[in-house]
Biopython code that builds the backbone (N, CA, C, O; Angstrom):
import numpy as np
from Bio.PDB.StructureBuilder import StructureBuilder

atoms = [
    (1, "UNK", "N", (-32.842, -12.547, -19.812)),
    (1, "UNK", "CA", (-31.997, -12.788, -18.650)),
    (1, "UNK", "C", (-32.517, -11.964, -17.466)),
    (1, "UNK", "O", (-32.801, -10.767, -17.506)),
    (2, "UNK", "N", (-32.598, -12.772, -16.419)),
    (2, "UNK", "CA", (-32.966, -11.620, -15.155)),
    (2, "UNK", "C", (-31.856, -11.029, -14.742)),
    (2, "UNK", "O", (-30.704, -11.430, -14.909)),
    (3, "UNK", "N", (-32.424, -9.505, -13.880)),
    (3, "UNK", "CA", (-31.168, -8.712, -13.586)),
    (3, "UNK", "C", (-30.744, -9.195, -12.268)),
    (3, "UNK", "O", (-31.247, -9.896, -11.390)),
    (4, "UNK", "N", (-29.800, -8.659, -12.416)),
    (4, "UNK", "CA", (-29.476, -8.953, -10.794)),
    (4, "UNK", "C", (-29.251, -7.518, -10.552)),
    (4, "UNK", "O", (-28.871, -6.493, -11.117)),
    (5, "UNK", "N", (-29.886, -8.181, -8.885)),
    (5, "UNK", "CA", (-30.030, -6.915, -7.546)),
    (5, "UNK", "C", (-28.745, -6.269, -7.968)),
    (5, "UNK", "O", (-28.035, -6.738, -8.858)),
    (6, "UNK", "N", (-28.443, -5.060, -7.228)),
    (6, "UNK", "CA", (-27.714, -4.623, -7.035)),
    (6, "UNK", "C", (-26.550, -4.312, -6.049)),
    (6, "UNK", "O", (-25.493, -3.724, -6.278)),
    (7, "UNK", "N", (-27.173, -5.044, -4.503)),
    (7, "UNK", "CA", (-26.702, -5.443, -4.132)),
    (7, "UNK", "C", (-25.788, -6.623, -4.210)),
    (7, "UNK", "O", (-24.886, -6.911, -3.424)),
    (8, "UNK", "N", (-26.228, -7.362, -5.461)),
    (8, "UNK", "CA", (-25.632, -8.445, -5.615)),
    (8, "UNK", "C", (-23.846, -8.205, -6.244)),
    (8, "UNK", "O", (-22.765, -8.733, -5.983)),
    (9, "UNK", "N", (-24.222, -7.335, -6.986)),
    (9, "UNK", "CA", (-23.593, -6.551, -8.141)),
    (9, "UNK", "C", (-22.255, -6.293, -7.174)),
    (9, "UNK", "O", (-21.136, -6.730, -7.443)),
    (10, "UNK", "N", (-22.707, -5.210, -5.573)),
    (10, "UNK", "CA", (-21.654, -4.591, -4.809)),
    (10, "UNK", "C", (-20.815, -6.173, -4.079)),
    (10, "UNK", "O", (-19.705, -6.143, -3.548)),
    (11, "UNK", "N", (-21.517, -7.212, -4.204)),
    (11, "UNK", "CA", (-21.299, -8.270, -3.350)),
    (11, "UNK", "C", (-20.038, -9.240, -4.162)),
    (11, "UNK", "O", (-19.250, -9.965, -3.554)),
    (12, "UNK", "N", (-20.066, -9.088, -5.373)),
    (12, "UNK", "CA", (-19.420, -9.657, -6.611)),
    (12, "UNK", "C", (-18.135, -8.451, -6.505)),
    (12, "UNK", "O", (-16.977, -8.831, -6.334)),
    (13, "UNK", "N", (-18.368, -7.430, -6.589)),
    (13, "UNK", "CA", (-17.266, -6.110, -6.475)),
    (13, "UNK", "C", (-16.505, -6.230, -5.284)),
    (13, "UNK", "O", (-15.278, -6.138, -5.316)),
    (14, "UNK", "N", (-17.239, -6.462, -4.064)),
    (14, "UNK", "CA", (-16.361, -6.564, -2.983)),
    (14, "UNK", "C", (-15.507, -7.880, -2.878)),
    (14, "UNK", "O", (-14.449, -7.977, -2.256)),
    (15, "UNK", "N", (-16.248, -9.057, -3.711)),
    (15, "UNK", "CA", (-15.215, -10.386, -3.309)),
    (15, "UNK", "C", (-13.716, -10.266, -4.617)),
    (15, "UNK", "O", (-12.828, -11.101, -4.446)),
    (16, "UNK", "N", (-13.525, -9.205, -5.877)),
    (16, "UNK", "CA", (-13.258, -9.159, -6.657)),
    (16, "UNK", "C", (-12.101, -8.155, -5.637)),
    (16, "UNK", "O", (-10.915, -8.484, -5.657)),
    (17, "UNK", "N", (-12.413, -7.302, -5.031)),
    (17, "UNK", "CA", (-11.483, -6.175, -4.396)),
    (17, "UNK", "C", (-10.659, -7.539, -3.181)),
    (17, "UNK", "O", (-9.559, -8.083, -3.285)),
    (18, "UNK", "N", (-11.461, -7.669, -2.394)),
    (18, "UNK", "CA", (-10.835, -8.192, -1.279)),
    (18, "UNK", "C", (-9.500, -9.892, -1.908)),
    (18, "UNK", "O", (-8.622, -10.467, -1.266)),
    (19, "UNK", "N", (-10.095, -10.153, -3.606)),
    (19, "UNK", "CA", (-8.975, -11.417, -3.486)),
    (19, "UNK", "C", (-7.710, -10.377, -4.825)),
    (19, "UNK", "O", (-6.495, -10.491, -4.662)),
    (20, "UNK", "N", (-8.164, -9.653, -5.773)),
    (20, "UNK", "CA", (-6.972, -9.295, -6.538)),
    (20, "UNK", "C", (-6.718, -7.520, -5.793)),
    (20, "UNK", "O", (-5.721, -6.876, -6.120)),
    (21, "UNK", "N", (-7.581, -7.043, -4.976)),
    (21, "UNK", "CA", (-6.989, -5.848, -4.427)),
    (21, "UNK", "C", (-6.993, -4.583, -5.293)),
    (21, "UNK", "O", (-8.043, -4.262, -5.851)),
    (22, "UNK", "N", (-5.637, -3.680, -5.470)),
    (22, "UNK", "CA", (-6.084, -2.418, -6.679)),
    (22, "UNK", "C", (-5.915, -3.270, -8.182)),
    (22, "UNK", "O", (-5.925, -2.715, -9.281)),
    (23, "UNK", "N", (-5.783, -4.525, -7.987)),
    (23, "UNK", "CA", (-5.938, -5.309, -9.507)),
    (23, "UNK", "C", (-7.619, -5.464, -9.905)),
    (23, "UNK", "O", (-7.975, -5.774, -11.042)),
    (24, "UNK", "N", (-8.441, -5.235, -8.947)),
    (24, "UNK", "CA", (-9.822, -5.680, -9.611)),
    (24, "UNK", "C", (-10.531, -5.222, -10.408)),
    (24, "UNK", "O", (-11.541, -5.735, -10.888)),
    (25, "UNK", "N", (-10.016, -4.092, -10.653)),
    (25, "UNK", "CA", (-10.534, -3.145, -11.781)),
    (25, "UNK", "C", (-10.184, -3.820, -13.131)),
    (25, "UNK", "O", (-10.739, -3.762, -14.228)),
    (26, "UNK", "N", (-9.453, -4.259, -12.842)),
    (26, "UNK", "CA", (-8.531, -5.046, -14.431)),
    (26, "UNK", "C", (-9.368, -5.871, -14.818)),
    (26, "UNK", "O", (-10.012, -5.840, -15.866)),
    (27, "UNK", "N", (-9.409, -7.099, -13.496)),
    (27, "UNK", "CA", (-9.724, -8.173, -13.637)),
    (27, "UNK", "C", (-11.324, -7.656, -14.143)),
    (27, "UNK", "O", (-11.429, -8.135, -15.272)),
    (28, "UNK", "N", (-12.504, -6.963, -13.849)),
    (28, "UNK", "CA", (-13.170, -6.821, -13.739)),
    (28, "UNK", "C", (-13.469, -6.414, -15.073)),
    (28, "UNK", "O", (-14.387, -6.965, -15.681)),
    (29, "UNK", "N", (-12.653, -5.327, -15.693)),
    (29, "UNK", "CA", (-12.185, -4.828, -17.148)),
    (29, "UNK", "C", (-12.404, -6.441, -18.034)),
    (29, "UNK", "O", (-13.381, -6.673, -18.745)),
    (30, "UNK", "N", (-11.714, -7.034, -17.885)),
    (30, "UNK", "CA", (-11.532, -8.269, -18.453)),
    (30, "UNK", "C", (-12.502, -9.383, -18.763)),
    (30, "UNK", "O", (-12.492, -10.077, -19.780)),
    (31, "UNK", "N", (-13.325, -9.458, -17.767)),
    (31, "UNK", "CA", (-14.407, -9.939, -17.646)),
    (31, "UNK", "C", (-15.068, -9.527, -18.901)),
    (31, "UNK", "O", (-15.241, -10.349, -19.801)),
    (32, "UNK", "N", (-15.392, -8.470, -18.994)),
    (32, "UNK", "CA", (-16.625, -7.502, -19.362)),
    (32, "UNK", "C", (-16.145, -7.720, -21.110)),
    (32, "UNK", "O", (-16.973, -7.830, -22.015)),
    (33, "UNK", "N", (-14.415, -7.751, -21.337)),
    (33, "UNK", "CA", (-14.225, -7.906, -22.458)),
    (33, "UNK", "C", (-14.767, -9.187, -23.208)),
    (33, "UNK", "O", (-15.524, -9.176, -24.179)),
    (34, "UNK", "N", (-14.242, -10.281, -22.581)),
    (34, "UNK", "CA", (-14.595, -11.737, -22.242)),
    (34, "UNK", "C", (-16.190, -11.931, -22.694)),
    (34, "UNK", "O", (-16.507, -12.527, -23.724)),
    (35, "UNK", "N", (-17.144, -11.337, -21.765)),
    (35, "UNK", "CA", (-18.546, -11.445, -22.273)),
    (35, "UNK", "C", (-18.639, -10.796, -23.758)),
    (35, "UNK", "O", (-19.033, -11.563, -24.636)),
    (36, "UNK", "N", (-18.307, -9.416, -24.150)),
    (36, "UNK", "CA", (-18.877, -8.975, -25.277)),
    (36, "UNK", "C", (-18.034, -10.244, -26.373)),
    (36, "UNK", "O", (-18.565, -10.811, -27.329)),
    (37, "UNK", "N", (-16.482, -10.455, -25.830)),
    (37, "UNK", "CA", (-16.064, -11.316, -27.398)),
    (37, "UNK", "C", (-16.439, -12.971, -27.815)),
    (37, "UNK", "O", (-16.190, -13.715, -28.764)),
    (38, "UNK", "N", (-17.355, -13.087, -26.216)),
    (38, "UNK", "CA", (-18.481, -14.411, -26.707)),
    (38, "UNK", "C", (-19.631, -14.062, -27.336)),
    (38, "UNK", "O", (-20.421, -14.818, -27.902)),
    (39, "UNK", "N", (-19.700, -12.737, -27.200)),
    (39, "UNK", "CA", (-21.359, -12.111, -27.811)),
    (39, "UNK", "C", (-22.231, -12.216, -27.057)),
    (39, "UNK", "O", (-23.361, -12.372, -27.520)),
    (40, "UNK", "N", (-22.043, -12.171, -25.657)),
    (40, "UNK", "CA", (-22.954, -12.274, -24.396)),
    (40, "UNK", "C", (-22.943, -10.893, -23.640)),
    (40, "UNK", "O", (-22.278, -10.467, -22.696)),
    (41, "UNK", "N", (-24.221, -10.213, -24.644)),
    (41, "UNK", "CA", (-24.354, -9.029, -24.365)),
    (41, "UNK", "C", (-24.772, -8.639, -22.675)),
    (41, "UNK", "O", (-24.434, -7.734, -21.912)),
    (42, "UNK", "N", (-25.719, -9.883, -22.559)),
    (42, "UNK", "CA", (-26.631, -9.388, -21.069)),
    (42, "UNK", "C", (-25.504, -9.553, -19.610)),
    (42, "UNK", "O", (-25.537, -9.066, -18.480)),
    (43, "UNK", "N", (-24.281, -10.760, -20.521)),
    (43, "UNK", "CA", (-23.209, -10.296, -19.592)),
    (43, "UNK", "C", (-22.103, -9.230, -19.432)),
    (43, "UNK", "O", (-21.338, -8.951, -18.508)),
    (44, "UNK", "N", (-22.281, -8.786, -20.552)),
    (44, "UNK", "CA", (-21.101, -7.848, -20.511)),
    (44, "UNK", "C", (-21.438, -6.853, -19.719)),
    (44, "UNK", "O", (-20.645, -6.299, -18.959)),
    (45, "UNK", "N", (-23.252, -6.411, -19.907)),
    (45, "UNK", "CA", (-23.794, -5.266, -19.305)),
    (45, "UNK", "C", (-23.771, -5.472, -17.878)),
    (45, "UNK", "O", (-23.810, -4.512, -17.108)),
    (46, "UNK", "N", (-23.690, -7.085, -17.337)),
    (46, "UNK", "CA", (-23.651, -7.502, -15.998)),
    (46, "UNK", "C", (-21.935, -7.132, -15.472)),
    (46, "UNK", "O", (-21.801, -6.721, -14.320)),
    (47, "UNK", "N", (-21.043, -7.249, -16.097)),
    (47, "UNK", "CA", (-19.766, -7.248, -15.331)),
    (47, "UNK", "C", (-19.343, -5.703, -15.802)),
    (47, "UNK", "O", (-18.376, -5.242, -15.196)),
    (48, "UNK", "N", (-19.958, -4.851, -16.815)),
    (48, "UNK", "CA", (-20.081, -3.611, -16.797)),
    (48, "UNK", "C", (-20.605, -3.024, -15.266)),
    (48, "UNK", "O", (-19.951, -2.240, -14.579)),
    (49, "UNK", "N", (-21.598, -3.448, -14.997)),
    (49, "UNK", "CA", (-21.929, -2.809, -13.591)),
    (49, "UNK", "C", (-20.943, -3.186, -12.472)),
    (49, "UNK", "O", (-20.467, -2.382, -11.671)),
    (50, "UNK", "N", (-20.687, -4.554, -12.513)),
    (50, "UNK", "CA", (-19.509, -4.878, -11.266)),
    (50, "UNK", "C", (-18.546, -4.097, -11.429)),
    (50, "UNK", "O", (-18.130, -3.501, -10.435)),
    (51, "UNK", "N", (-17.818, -3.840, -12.926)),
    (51, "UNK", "CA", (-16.639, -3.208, -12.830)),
    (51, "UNK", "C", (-17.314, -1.734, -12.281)),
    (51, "UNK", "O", (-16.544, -0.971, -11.696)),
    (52, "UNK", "N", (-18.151, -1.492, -12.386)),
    (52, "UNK", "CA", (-18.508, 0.478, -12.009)),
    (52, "UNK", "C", (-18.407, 0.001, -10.315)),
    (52, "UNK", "O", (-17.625, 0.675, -9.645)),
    (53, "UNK", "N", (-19.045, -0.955, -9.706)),
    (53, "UNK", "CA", (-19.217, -0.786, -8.380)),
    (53, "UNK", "C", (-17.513, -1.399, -8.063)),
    (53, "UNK", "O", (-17.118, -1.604, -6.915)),
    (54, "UNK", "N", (-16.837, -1.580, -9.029)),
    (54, "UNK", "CA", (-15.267, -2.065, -8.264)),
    (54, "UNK", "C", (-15.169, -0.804, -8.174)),
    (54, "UNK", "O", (-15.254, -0.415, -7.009)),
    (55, "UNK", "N", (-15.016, 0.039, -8.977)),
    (55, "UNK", "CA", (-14.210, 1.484, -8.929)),
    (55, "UNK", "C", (-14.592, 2.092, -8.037)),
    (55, "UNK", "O", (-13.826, 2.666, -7.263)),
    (56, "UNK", "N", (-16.449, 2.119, -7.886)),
    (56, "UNK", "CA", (-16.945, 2.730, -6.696)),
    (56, "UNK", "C", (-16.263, 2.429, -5.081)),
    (56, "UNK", "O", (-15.860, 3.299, -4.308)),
    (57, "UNK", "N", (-16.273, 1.136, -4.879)),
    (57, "UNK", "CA", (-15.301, 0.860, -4.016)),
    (57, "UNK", "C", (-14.054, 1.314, -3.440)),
    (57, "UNK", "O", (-13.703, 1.593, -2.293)),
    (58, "UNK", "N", (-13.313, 1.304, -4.919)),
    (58, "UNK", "CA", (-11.750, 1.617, -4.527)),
    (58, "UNK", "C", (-11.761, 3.449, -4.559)),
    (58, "UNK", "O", (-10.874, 3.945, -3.865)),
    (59, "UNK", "N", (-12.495, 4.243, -5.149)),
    (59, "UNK", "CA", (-12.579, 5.383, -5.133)),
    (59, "UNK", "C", (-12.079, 6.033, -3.487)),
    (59, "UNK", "O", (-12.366, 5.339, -2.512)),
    (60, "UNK", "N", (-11.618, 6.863, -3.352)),
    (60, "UNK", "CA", (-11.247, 7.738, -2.050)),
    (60, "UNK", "C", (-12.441, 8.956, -2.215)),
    (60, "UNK", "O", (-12.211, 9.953, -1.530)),
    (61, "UNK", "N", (-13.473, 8.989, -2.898)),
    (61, "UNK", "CA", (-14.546, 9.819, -3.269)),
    (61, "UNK", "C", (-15.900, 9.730, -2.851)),
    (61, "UNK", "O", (-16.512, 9.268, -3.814)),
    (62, "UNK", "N", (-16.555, 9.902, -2.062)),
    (62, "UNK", "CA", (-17.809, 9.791, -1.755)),
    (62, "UNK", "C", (-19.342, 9.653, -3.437)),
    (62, "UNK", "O", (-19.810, 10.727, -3.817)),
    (63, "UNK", "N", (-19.671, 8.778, -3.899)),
    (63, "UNK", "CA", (-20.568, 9.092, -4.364)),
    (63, "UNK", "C", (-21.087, 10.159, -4.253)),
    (63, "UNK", "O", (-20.949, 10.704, -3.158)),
    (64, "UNK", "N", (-21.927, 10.923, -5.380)),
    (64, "UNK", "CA", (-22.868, 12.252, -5.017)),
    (64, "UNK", "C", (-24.542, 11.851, -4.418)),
    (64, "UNK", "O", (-25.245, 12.733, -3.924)),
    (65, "UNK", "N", (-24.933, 10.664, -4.531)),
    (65, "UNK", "CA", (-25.631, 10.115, -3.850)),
    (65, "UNK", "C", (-25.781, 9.986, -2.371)),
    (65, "UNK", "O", (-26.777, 10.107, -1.658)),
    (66, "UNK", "N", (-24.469, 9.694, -2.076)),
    (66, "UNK", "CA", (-23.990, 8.887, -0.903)),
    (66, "UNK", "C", (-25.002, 9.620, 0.387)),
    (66, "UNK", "O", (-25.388, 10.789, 0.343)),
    (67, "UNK", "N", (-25.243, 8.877, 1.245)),
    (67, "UNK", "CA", (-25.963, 9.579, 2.635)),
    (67, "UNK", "C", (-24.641, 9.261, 3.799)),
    (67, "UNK", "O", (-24.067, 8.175, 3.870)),
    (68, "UNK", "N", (-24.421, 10.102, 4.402)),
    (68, "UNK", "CA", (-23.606, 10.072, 5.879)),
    (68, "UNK", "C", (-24.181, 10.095, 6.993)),
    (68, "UNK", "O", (-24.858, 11.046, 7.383)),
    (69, "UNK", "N", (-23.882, 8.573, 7.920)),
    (69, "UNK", "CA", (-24.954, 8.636, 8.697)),
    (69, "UNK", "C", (-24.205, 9.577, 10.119)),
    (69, "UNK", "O", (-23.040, 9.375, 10.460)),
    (70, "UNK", "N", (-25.016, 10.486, 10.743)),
    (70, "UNK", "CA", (-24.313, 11.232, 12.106)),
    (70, "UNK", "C", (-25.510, 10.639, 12.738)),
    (70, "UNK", "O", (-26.665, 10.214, 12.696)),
    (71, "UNK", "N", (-24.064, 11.001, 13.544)),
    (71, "UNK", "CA", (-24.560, 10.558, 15.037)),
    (71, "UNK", "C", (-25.570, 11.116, 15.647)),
    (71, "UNK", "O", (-26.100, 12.065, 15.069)),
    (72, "UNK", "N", (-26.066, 10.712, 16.877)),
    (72, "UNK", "CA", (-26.914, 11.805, 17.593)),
    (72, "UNK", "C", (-26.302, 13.103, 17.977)),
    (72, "UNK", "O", (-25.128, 13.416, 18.174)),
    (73, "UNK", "N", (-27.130, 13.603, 18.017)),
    (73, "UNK", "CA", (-26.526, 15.389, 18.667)),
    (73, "UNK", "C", (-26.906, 15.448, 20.078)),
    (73, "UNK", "O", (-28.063, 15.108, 20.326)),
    (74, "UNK", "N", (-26.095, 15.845, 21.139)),
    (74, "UNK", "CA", (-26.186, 16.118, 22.294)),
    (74, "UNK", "C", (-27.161, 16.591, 22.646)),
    (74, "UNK", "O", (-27.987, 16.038, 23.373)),
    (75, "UNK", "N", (-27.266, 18.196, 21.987)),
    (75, "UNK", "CA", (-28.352, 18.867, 22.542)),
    (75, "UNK", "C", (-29.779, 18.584, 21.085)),
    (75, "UNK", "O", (-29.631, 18.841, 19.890)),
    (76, "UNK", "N", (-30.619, 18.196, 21.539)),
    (76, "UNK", "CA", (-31.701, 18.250, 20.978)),
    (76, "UNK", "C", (-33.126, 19.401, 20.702)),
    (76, "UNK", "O", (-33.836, 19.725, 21.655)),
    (77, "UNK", "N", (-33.348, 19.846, 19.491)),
    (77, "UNK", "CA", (-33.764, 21.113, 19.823)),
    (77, "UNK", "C", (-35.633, 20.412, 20.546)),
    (77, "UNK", "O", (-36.344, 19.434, 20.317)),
    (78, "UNK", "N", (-35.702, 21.742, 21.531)),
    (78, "UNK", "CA", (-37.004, 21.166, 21.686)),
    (78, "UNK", "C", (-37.983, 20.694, 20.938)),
    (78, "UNK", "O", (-38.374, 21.234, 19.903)),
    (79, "UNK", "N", (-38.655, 19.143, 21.660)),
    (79, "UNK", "CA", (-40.120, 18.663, 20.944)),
    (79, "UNK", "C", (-39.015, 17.466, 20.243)),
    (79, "UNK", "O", (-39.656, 16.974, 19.314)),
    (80, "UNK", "N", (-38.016, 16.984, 20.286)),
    (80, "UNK", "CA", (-37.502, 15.891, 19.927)),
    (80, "UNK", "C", (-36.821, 15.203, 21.198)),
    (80, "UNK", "O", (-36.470, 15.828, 22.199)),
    (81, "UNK", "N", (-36.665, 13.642, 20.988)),
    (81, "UNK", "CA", (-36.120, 13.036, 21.524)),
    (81, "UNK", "C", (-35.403, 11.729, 21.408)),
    (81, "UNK", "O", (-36.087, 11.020, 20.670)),
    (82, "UNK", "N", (-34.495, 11.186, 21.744)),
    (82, "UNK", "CA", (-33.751, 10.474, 21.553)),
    (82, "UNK", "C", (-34.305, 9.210, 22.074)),
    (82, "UNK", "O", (-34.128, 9.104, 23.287)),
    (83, "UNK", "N", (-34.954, 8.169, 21.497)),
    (83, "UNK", "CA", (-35.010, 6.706, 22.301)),
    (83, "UNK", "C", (-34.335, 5.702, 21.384)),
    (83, "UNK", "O", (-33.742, 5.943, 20.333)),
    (84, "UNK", "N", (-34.586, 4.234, 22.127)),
    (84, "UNK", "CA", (-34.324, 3.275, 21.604)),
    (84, "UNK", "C", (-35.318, 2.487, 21.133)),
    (84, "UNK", "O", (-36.192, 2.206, 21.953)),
    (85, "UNK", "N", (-35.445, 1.980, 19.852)),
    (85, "UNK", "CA", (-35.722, 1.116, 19.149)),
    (85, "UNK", "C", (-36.181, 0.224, 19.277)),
    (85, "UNK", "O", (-35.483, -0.137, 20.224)),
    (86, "UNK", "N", (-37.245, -1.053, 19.047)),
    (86, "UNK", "CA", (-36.929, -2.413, 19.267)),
    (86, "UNK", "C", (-35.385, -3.172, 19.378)),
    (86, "UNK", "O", (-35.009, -3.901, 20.297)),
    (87, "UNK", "N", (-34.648, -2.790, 18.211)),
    (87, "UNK", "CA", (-33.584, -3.413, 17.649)),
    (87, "UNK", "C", (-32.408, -2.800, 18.314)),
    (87, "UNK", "O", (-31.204, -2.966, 18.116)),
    (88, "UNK", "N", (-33.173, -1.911, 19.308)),
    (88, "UNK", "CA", (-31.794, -1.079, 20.013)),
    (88, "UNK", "C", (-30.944, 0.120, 18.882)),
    (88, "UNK", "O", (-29.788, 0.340, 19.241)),
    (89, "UNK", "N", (-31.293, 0.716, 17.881)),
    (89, "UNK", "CA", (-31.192, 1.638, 16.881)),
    (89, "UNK", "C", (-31.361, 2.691, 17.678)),
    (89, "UNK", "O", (-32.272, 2.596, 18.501)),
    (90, "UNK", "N", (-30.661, 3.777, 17.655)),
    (90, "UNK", "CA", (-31.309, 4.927, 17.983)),
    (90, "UNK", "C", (-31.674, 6.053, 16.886)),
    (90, "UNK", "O", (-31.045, 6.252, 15.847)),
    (91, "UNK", "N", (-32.819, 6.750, 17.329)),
    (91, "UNK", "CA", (-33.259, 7.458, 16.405)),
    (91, "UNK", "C", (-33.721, 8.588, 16.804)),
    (91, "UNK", "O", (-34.272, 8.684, 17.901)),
    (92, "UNK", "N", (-33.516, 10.004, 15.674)),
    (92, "UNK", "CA", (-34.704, 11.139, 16.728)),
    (92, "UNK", "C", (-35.642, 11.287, 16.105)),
    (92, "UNK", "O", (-35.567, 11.005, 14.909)),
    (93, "UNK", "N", (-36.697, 11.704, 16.562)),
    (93, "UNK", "CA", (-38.369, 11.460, 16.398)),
    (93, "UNK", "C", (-38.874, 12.523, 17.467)),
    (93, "UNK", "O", (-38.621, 12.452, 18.669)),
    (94, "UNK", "N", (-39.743, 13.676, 16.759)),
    (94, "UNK", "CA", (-40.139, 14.229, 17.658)),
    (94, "UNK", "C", (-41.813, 13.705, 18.194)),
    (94, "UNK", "O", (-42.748, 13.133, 17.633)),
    (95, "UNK", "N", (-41.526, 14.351, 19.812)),
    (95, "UNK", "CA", (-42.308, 13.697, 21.041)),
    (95, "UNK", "C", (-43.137, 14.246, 21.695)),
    (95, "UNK", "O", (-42.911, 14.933, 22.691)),
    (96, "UNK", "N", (-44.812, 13.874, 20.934)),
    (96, "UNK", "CA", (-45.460, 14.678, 21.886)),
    (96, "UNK", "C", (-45.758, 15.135, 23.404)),
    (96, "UNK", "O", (-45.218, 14.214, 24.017)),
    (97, "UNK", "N", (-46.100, 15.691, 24.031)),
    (97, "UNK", "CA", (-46.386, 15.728, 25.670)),
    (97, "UNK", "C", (-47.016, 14.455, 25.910)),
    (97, "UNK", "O", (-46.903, 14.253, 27.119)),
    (98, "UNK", "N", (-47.784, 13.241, 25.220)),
    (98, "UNK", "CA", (-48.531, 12.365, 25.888)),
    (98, "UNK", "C", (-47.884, 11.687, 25.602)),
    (98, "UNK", "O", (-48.170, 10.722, 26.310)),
    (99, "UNK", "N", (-46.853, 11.334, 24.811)),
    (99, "UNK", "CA", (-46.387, 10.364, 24.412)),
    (99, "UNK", "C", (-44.934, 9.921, 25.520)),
    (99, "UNK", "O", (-44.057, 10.682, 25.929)),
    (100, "UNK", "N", (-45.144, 8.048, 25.850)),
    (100, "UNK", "CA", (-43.977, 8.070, 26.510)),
    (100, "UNK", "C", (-42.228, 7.953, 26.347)),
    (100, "UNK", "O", (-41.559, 7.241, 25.598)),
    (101, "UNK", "N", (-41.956, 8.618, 27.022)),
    (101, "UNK", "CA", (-40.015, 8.997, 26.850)),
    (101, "UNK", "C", (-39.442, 7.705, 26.985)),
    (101, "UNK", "O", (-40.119, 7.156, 27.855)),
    (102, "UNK", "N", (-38.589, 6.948, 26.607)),
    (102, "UNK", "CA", (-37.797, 5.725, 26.366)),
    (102, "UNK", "C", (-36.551, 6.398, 26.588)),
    (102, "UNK", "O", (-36.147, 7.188, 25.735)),
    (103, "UNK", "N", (-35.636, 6.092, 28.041)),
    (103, "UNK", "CA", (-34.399, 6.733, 27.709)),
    (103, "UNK", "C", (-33.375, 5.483, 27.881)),
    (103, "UNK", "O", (-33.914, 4.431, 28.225)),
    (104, "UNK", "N", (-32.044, 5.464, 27.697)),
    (104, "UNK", "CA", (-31.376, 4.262, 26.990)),
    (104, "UNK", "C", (-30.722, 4.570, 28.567)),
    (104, "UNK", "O", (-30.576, 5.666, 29.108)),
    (105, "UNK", "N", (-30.407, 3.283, 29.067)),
    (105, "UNK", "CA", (-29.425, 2.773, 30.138)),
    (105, "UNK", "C", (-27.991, 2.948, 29.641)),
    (105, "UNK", "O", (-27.601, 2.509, 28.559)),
    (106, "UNK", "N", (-27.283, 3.578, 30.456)),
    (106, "UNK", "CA", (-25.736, 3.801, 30.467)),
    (106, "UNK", "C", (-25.406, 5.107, 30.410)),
    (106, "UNK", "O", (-24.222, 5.445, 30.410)),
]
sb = StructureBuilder()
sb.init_structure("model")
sb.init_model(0)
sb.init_chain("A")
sb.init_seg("    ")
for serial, (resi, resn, name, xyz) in enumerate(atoms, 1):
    if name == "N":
        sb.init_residue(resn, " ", resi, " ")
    sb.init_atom(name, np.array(xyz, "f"), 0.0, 1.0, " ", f" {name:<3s}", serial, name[0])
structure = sb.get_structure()
């Protein structure tokens, strides 16, 4: 059986949260029972992961993984600078003397 992404996994978790709510854990529970008592191991291990990314979801807990994205910082220590992106992203990147400054309108 191929795996599925994992994104796919959070994509299945989120449509499971958004239609039964703090029930999806159940439902999700259920599933997983469902696969092992057909003997469909490669599914059980599949709605095993959905149910982990339901909980991940509903958790009030940050993963220990997790990255937090901040914002820019006002003051920038020297030799960095703040531009824009193709995509309009901003990012800091430090800036040599030859290199040219991109500063954002507004």
């Amino acid at each position: 059986m191929k795996k599925i992404e994992n994104i796919d996994i959070y994509r299945i978790a989120n449509g499971l949260v958004k239609q039964h709510g703090a029930d999806a854990t159940i439902h999700a529970a259920m599933l997983v029972d469902e696969r092992l008592n057909d003997g469909d191991l490669d599914g059980q291990a599949t709605w095993k992961r959905v149910l982990a990314a339901v909980e991940e979801l509903q958790s009030k807990e940050r993963p220990p993984a997790a990255r937090v994205h901040k914002p820019p910082i006002k003051n920038h220590p020297q030799g960095s600078h703040v531009h824009v992106t193709p995509l309009g992203a901003l990012s800091s990147t430090p800036v040599s003397p030859t290199s040219k400054k991109v500063h954002p309108k507004g």
